[in-house]
N, C-alpha and C positions, 0 to 999 in steps of 0.2 A: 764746497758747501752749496746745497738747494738754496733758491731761492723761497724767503719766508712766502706763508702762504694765509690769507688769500694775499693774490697775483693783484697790486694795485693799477690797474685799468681805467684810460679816459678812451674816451670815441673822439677823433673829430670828424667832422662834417655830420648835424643831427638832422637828415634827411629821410625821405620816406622809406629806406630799406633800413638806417638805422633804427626808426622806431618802430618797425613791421617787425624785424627779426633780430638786430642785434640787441637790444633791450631785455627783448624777453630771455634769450638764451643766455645773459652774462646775469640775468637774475635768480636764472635755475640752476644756475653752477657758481656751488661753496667754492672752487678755488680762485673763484676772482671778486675782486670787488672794486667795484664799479665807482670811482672818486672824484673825476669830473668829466666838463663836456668844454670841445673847444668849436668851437660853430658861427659865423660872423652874423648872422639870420634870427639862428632857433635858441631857444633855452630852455632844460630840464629841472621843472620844481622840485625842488631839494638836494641838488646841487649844484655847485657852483661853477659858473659857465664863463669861460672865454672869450673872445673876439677871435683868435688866434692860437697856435698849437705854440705857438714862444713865450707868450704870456703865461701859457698854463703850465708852462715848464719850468718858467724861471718862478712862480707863485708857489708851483706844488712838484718840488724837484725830486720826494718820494715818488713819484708815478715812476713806477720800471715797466708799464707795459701799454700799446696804443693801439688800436682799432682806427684805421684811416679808412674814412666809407666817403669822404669826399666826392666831387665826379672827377676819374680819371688825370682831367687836364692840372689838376695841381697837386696829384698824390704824389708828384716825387719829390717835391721841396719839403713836403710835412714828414712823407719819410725819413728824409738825411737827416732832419733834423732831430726826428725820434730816433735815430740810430747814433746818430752822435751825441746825445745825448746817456746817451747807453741802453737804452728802450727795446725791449722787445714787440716787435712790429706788424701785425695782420695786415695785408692789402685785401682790401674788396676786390671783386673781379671787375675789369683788368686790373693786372697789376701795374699799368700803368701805360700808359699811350706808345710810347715805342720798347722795342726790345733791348736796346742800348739801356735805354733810362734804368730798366730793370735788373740788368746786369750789373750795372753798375751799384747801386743799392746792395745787390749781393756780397761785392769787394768789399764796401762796408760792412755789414753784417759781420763777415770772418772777422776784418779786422779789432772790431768792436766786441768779437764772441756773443756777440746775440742772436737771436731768435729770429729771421726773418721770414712770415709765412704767404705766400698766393694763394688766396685760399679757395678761387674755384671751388662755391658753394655747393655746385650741382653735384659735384664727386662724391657728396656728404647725403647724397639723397641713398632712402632706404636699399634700393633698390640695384644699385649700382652695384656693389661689392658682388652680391648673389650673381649679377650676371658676369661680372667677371670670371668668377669663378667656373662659371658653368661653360663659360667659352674656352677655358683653359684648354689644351689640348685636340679642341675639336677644329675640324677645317671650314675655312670661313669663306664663301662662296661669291657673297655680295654684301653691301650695305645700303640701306635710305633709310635719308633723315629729312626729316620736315618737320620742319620749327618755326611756326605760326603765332602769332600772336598781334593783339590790338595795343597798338603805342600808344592811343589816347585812354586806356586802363589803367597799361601798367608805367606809363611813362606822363599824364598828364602836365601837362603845360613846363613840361623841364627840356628849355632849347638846349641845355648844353649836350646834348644826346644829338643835334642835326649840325652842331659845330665839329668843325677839325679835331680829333681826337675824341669826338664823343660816340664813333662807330655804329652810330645808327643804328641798322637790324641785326649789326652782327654783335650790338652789348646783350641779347638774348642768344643770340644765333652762336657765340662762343661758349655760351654755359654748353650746347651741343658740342659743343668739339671739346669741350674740357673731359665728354662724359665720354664719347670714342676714343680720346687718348688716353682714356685711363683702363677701359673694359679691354679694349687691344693694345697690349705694349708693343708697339713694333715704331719703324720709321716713319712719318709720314710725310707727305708731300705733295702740295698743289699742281695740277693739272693745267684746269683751265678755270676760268670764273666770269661771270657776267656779274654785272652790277648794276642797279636803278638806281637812279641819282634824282630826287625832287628838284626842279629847276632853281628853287631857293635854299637848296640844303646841301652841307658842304659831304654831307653823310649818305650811306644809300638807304632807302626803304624796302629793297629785296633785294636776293642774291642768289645765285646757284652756283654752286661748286661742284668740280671733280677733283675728287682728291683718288690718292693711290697711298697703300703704305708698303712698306719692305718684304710683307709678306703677296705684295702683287694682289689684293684685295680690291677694286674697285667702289667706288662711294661716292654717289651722289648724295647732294645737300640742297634743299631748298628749305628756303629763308622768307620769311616776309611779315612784313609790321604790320597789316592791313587788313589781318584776319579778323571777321566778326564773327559772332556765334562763339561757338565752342574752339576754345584753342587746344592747340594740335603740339605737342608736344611730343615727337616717336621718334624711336630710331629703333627700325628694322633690320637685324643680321640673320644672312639667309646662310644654313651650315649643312655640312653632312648628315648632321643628328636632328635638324628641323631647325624652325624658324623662329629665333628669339626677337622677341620687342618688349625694349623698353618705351612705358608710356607716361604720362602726364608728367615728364621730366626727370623720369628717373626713379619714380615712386614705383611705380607696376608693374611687375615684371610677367612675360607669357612665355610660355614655349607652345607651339600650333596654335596655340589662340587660347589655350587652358592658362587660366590667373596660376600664380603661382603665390604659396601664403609667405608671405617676409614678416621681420619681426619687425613692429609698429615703433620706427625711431624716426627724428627730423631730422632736416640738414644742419641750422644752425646749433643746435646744441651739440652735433655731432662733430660739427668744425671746429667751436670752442675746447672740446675736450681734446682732438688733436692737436690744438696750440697750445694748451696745457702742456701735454707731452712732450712736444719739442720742446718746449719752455724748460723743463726739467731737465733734460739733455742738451741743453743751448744746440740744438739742431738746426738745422735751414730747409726749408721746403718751398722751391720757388721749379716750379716746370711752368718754360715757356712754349711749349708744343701747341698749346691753343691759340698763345698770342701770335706766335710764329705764322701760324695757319692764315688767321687775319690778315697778317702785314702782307703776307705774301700774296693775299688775292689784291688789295689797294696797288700791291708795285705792277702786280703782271695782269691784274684782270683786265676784262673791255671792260666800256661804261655807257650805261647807255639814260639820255634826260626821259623825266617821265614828268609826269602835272605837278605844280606845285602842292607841295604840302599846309594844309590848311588847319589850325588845331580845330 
């Protein structure tokens, strides 16, 4: 038997991606409904809010489904607990500071028959699928990516991003690699990586990588939190059939430089309707090829100090 519908839904952590994107998109989609918030900071007028994701469990033990937008370093405690609980479960990107942690969540998941999803936002961007598609088949020659962006916009005054586990330039810099490992399905794997380290932060603020995947494809990646102006958002695959670029994150897609027209959809409602679907098929969608990528530039990269980070 389906789960009744609408899907009773709480968020915890009511932070600034929760009210920029998850809000909106659990409000334009009938199959869920949105019944509280567990947040130890924020609280939502007109519903009834939390300190904590145990209080709001043991209060409102109807809740069968959670959105964890928390940062990172405590998404796996509120996990287990929504999993044990019997919840079906969204992870923000990351899905959680190391790859173990994640895995492990998994085991749960089956055991419990629920839903656990990593939802690598970016793969939901319009734009993605088209190029997937359109790479299909064709020979892929090279890649670069540059993923630019200003911390003090999109990250203002939130240190837990320059602490351990809060990944610094790569909490943008993987929504990139969420989006190469989904337009090319092959193997991948770390080369080499540099890393800047702020002399006060436990995180880097740029990074380049060499990655390689199974199809022998080379791929350069630069990273960096520092960018003003216009942020940069690309990722260039050069092929036998011409030159695709994904731009502004996934939204705009070109072949030689000509726009290509995509059907006008967002990510987050595009996300939520996939967890819908698994939801109905108690399914599990956890790819850790992005976080993989991560971990493995911290184990093996140099590192090199750069000036303190100043908000």
């Amino acid at each position: 038997m389906g789960l009744p519908l609408p899907i009773r839904i709480a968020i915890v952590g009511l932070g600034k991606i929760a009210r920029d994107q998850h809000l909106p998109a659990l409000a334009a989609n009938p199959t869920f409904n949105l019944v509280a918030i567990a947040s130890p900071h924020n609280q939502l007028d007109g519903l009834p809010c939390y300190a904590n994701l145990q209080r709001l469990l043991r209060e409102q033990p109807e809740v069968n489904a959670v959105s964890l937008c928390t940062t990172p370093q405590v998404r796996y405690e509120a996990a287990l607990q929504a999993l044990r609980h019997g919840c079906h479960v969204l992870l923000e990107k990351p899905p959680g500071v190391t790859v173990s942690e994640v895995q492990s969540l998994v085991s749960v998941a089956r055991d419990k028959n629920v839903t656990l999803f990593a939802s690598w936002h970016s793969r939901h961007a319009r734009a993605v699928e088209p190029a997937r598609q359109w790479l299909a088949g064709r020979k892929i020659l090279q890649i670069t990516v540059n993923w630019k962006e200003d911390v003090r916009v999109w990250h203002p005054g939130q240190k837990w991003i320059w602490e351990a586990g809060g990944l610094g330039v790569f909490d943008p810099g993987i929504n990139a690699l969420s989006i190469l490992t989904r337009i090319i399905r092959a193997n991948w794997f770390l080369k080499e990586a540099l890393m800047s380290f702020p002399a006060n932060c436990a995180t880097p603020i740029a990074a380049q990588l060499q990655l390689h995947c199974s199809e022998g494809v080379p791929v350069t990646v630069n990273l960096d939190f520092l960018q003003t102006g216009r942020q940069t958002w690309d990722i260039e695959v050069e092929t036998d059939a011409g030159r695709l670029t994904l731009s502004m994150g996934g939204t705009q897609m070109f072949i030689d430089s000509k726009a290509v027209d995509i059907a006008q959809t967002d990510e987050y409602p595009n996300l939520y309707r996939h967890f819908a679907d698994l939801i109905s098929q108690h399914q599990i969608d956890v790819d850790l090829a992005p976080l993989q990528l991560v971990a493995d530039a911290f184990l093996c990269g140099r590192r090199t100090e750069v000036a303190p980070f100043v908000e």
